[in-house]
C-alpha positions in Angstrom: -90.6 69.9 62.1 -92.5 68.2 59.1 -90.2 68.4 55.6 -91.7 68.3 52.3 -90.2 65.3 50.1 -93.0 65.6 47.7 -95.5 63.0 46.9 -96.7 59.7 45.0 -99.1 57.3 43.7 -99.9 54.5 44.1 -102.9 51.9 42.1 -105.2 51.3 44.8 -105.5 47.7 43.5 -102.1 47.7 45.6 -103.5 48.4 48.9 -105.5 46.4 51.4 -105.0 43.0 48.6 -106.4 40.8 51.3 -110.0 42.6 51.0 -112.6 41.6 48.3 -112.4 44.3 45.8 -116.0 45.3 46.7 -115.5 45.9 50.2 -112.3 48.0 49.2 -114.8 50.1 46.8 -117.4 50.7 49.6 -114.6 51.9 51.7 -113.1 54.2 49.3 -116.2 55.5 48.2 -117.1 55.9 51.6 -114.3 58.2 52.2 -113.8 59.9 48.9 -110.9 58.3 47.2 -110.6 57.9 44.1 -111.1 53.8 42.3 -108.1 54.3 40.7 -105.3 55.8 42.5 -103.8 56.8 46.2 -101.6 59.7 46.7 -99.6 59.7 49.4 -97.9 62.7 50.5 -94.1 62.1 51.5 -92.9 64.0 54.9 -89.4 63.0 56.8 -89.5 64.7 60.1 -86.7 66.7 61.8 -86.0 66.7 65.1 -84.0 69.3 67.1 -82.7 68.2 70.4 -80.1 69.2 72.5 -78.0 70.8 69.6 -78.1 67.3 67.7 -80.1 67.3 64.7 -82.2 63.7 63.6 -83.7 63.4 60.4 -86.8 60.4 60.7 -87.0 59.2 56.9 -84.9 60.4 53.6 -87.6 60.5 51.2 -87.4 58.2 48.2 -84.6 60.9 46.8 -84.7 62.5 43.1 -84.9 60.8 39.6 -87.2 57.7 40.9 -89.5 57.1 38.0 -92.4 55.8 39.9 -92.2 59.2 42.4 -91.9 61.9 39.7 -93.0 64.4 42.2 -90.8 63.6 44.9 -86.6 64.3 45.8 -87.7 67.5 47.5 -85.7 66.6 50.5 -82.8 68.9 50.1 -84.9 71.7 49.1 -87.0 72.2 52.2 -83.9 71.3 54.3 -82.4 74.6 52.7 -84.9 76.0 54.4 -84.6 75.2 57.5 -81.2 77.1 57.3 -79.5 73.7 57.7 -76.8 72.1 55.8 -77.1 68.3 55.1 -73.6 67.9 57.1 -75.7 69.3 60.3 -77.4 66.0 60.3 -76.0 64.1 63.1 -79.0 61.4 63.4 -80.5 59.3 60.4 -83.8 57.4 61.6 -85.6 55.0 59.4 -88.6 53.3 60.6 -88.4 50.9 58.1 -86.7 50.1 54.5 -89.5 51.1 51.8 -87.7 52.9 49.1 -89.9 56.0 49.7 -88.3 55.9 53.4 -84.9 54.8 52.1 -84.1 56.2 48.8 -83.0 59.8 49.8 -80.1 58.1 52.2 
């Protein structure tokens, strides 16, 4: 099941740096971003298995300055009618703060 952590953005000069800047434009253009700015929506995925419980991601957690609108984590967990001591398994596919940061 998909959670909610919220969401953030980031410059799009920040993505795809090995590309000249003008074959980044066409490309965004061509699939309706914006020049300026990439949100990307934050979802941790719970798993349900054989009465263990995995969380896949944490979220970047509350308070991060450059993620204003994430730390929803706990929030859609509540309701899910499960307590975060009913998580057995923590999975992280990798160590970005927005994957991290929730721990």
């Amino acid at each position: 099941m998909p959670l909610c952590d919220g969401a953030f953005v980031l410059p799009l000069d920040s993505l795809a740096t090995n590309v000249d800047k003008a074959v980044r434009k066409t490309y965004f253009d061509a699939n309706y971003m914006s020049a300026e700015k990439f949100q990307l929506q934050l979802t941790p995925l719970l798993i349900s298995t054989r009465g263990k419980n995995m969380l896949v991601d944490t979220g970047p957690g509350p308070g991060q300055d450059w993620a204003p609108d994430a730390g929803r984590l706990a929030r859609s967990l509540q309701s899910t009618d499960l307590l975060p001591a009913e998580i057995h398994i923590i999975i992280l596919t990798h160590g970005h703060g927005d994957h991290v940061g929730g721990l």
